[in-house]
C-alpha positions as CSV (number, residue, x, y, z in Angstrom):
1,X,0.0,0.0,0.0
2,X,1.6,3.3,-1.2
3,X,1.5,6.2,1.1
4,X,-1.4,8.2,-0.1
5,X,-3.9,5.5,-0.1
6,X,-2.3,4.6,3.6
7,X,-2.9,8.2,4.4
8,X,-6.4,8.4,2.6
9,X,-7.5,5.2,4.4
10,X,-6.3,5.4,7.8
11,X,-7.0,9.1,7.9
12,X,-10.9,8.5,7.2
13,X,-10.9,5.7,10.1
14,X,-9.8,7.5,12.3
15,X,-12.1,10.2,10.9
16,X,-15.0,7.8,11.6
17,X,-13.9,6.3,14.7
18,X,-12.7,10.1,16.3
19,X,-16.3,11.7,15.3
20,X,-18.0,8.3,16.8
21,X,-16.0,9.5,20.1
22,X,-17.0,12.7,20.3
23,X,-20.4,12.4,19.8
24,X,-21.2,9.6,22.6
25,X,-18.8,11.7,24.8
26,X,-20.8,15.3,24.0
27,X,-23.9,13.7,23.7
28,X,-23.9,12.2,27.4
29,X,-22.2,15.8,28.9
30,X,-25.0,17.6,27.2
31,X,-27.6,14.9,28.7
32,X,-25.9,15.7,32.3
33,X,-26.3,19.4,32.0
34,X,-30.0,19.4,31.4
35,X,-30.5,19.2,27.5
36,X,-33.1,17.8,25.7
37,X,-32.6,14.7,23.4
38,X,-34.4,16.7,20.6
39,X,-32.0,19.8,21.4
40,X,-28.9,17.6,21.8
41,X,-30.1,15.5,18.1
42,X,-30.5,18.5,16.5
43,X,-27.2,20.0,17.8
44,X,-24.8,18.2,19.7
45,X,-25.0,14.9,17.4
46,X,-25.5,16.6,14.3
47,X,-22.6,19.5,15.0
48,X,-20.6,16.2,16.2
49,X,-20.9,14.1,13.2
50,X,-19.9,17.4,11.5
51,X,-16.9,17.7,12.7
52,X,-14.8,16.1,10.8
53,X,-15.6,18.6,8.1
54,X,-14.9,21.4,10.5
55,X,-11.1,19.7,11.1
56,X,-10.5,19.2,7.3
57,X,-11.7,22.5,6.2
58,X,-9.8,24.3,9.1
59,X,-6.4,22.6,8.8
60,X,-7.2,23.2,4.2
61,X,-8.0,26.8,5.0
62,X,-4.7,27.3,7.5
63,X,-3.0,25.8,4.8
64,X,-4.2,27.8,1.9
65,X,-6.5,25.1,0.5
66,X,-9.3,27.5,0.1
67,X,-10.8,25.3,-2.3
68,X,-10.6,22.5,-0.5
69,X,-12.1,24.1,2.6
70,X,-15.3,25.8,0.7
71,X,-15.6,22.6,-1.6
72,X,-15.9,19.9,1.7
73,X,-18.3,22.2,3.1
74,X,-20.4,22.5,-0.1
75,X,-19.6,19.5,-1.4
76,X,-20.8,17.9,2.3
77,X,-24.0,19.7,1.9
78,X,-24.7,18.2,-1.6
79,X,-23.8,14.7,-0.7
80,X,-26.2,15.2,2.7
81,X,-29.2,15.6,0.8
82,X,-28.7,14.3,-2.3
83,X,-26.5,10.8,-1.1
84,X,-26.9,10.5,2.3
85,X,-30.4,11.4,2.9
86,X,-31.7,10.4,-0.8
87,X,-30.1,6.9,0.2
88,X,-32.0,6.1,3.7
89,X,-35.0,6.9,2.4
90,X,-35.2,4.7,-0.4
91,X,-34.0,2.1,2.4
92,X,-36.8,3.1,4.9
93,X,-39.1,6.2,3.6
94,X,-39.1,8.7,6.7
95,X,-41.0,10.9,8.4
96,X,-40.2,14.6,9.5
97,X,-40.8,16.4,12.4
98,X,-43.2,19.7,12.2
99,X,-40.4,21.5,14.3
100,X,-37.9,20.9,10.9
101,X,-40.7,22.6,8.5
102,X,-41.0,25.4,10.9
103,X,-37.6,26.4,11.4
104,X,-34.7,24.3,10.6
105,X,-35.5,23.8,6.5
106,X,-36.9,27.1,5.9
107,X,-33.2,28.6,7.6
108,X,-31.1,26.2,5.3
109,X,-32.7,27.8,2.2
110,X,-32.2,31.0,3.6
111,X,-28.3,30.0,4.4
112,X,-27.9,28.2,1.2
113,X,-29.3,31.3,-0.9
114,X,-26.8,33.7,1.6
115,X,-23.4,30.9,0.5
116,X,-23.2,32.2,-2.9
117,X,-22.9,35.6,-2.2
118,X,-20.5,35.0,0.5
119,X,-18.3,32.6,-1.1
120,X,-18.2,34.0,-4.8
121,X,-14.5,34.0,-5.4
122,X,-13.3,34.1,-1.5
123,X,-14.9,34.7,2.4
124,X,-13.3,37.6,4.4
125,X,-12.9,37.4,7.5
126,X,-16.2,40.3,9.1
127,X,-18.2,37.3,6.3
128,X,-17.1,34.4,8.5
129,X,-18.2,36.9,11.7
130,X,-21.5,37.1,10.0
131,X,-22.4,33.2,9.5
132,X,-21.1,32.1,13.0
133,X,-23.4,34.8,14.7
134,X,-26.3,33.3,12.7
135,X,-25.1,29.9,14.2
136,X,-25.3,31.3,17.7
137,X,-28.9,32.3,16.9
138,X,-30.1,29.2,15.1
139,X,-29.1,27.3,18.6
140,X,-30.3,29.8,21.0
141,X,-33.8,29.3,18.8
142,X,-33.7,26.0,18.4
143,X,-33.0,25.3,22.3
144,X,-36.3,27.5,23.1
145,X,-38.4,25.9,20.7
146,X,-37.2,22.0,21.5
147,X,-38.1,22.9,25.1
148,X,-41.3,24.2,24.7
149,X,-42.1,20.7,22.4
150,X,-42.5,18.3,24.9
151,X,-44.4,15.9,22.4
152,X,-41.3,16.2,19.8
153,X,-37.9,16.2,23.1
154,X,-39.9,12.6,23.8
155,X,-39.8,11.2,20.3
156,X,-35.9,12.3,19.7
157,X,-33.2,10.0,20.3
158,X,-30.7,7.1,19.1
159,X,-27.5,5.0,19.9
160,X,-25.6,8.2,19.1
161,X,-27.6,9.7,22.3
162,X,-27.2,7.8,25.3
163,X,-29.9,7.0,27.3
164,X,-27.6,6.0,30.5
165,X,-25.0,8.3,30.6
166,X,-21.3,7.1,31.7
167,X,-19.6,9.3,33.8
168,X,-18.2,12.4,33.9
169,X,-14.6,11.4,33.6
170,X,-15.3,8.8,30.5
171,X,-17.3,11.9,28.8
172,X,-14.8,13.7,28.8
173,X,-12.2,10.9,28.1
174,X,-14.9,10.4,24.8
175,X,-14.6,14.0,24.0
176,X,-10.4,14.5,23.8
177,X,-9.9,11.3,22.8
178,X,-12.6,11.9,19.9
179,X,-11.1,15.3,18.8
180,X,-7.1,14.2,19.2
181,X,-8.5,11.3,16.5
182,X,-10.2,14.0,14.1
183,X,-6.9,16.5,14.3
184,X,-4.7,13.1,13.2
185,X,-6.6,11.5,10.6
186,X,-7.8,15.2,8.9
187,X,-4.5,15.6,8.4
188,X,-3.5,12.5,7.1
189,X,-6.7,12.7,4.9
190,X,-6.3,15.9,3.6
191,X,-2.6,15.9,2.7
192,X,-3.4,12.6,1.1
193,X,-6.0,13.8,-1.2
194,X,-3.9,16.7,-2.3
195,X,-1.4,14.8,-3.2
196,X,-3.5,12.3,-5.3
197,X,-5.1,15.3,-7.1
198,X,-1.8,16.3,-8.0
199,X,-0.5,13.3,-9.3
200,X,-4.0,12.7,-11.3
201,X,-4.0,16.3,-12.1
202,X,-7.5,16.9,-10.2
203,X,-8.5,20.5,-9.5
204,X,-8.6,20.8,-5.7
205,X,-12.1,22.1,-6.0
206,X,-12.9,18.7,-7.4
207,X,-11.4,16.6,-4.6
208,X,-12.6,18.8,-2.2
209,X,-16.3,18.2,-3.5
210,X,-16.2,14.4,-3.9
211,X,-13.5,12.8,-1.7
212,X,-13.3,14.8,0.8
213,X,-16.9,15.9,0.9
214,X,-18.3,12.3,1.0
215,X,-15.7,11.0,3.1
216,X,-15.9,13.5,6.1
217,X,-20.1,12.6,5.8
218,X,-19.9,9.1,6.3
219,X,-20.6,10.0,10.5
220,X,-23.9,11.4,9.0
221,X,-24.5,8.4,6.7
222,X,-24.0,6.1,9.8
223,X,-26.2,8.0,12.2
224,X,-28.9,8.6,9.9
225,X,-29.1,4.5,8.9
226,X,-28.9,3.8,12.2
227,X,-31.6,6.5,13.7
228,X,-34.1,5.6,10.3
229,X,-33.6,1.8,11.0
230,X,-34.5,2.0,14.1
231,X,-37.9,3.8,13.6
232,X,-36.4,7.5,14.2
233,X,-36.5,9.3,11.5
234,X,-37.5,12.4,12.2
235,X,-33.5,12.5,13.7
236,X,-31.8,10.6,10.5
237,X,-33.7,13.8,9.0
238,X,-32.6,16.3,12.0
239,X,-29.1,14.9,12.0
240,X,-28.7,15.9,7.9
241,X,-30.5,19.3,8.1
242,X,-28.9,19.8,11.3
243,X,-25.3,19.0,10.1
244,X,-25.5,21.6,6.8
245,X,-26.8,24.4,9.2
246,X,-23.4,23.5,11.0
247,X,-21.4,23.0,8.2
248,X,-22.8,26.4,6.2
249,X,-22.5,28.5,9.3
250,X,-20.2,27.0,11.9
251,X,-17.2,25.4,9.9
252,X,-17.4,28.8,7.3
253,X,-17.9,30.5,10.1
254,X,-15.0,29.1,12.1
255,X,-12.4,28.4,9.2
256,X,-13.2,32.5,8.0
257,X,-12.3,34.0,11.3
258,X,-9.2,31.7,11.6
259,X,-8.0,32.2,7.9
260,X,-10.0,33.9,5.7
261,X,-10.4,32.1,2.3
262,X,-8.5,34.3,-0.4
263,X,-10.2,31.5,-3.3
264,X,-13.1,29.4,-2.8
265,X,-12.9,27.5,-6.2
266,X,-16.2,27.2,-6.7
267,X,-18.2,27.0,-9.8
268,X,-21.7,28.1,-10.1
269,X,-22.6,24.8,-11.1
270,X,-21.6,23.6,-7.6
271,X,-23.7,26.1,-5.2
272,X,-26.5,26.0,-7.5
273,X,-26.5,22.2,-7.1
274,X,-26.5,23.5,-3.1
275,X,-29.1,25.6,-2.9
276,X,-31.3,23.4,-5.2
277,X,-31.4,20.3,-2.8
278,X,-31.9,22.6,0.1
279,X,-35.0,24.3,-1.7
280,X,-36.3,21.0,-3.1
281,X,-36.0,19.7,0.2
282,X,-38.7,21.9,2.1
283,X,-41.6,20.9,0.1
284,X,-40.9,17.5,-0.6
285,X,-40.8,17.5,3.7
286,X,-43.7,19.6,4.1
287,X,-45.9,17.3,1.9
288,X,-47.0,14.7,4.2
289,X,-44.3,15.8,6.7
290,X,-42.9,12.0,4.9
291,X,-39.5,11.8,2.7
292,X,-40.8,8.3,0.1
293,X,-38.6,6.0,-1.9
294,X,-39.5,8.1,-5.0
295,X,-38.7,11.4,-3.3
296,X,-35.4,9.3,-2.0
297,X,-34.9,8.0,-5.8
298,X,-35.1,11.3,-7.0
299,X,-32.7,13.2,-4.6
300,X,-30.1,10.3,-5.3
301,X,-30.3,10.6,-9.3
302,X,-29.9,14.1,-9.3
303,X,-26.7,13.8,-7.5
304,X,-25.2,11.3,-9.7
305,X,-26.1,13.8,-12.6
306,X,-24.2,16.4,-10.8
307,X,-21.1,13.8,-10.1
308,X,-21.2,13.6,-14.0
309,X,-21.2,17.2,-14.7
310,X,-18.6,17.4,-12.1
311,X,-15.8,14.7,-14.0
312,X,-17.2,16.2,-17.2
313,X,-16.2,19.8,-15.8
């Protein structure tokens, strides 16, 4: 085994296995301090299993990778939807919580309409200010609201959530342990994929959309089986919607402030794709409050016209 694929596999592993960490370990903390499993699905595990985004985009955008940064986070967004979410559902069809319709959704159209502007040939850094403020408010919202649904906090929960919280040392043993795991294997991922765009001579923007993209989301794919196979979808549905809100805002957000991006690298065709699963998503939600096989067969085969346009590109 050569080094990049060594550095591609091991790097998404531990990846997987870091994100799994941190999750279980903030999960349980948030549990102790009084949260709500619907607060903590639509937060904690959904921010959690978007982490590993937020490590790869970080270390690409202290690098200079801006198109590696930007095209994860996009790229994540689009494989979410139309990969991730498109998949379960044709597995299971799921259902959707009112509380996603009335908030969450209508917000990621809003955000994914707002990325274009922002990103259009780099972010500055008073940008970055602007989208992790609007994180801070989508929380402090979505807290309130969670709380004041007793009906929905009951019906919220999974694996990824436990339901017997270890204690406070092994939280917290979850938690470092988790992130000192993402911080390795990003790096070992990242610097991997650069490498074998170089040698393949892949644009960054295109790595960054596909291999990075829809290896960072594999914690989403994994939650989101596991929540819809075990007759919880309305948080395999939270967990995606949830997790782009993060990604759009938070790792942006984050990666902005630290290092603005002088070049996103992105094509029109990419944050169009974007902002198109967001905005199909809302009504296909809304009708029935029910994401089917054919809505799941639909979301799935516009994305592999989109991968086609993308090696075409």
């Amino acid at each position: 085994m050569d080094s990049i694929a060594f550095g591609l596999i091991v790097g998404l592993i531990l990846l997987v296995v870091g994100a799994e960490g941190l999750v279980r370990g903030a999960s349980a903390l948030a549990l102790r301090l009084g949260l709500t499993p619907l607060v903590v699905g639509l937060t904690v595990v959904a921010f959690g299993t978007s982490t590993p985004e937020l490590v790869v985009s970080l270390e690409a955008a202290m690098a200079g990778r801006g198109a590696i940064a930007a095209g994860n986070v996009v790229g994540s967004n689009i494989a979410n939807i139309g990969l991730i979410l498109g998949f379960v559902a044709i597995l299971r069809p799921m259902s959707v919580q009112a509380q996603l319709v009335r908030l969450d959704l209508p917000l990621l159209v809003g955000v994914s309409i707002l990325m274009p502007a922002l990103l259009w040939g780099g972010l500055l850094r008073w940008e970055a200010a602007i989208l992790a403020a609007l994180l801070l408010v989508y929380v402090g919202v979505a807290v309130r609201l969670a709380r004041r649904d007793a009906k929905a906090s009951a019906a919220m929960g999974t694996d990824a959530v436990p339901r017997k919280p270890a204690s406070l040392p092994m939280q917290l043993i979850f938690i470092a342990g988790g992130l000192g795991l993402l911080i390795y294997g990003a790096d070992l991922f990242v610097e991997a994929a650069v490498r074998a765009a170089r040698e393949a001579g892949v644009s960054e923007r295109v790595v960054g959309l596909t291999l990075v993209a829809v290896g960072t989301s594999l914690p989403e794919l994994a939650t989101s089986l596991i929540a819809a196979f075990r007759g919880e979808s309305d948080l395999a549905v939270g967990n995606v919607v949830g997790s782009n809100l993060f990604n759009a805002l938070g790792i942006l957000g984050i990666a902005g402030l630290v290092h603005p991006l002088a070049d996103s690298g992105l094509a029109p065709l990419d944050l169009g794709m974007m902002l198109l699963f967001a905005v199909l998503l809302l009504p296909l939600a809304k009708s029935g409050l029910v994401i089917s096989r054919k809505e799941g067969l639909l979301f799935v085969a516009i994305y592999g016209v989109y991968m086609v346009l993308l090696a075409r590109g």
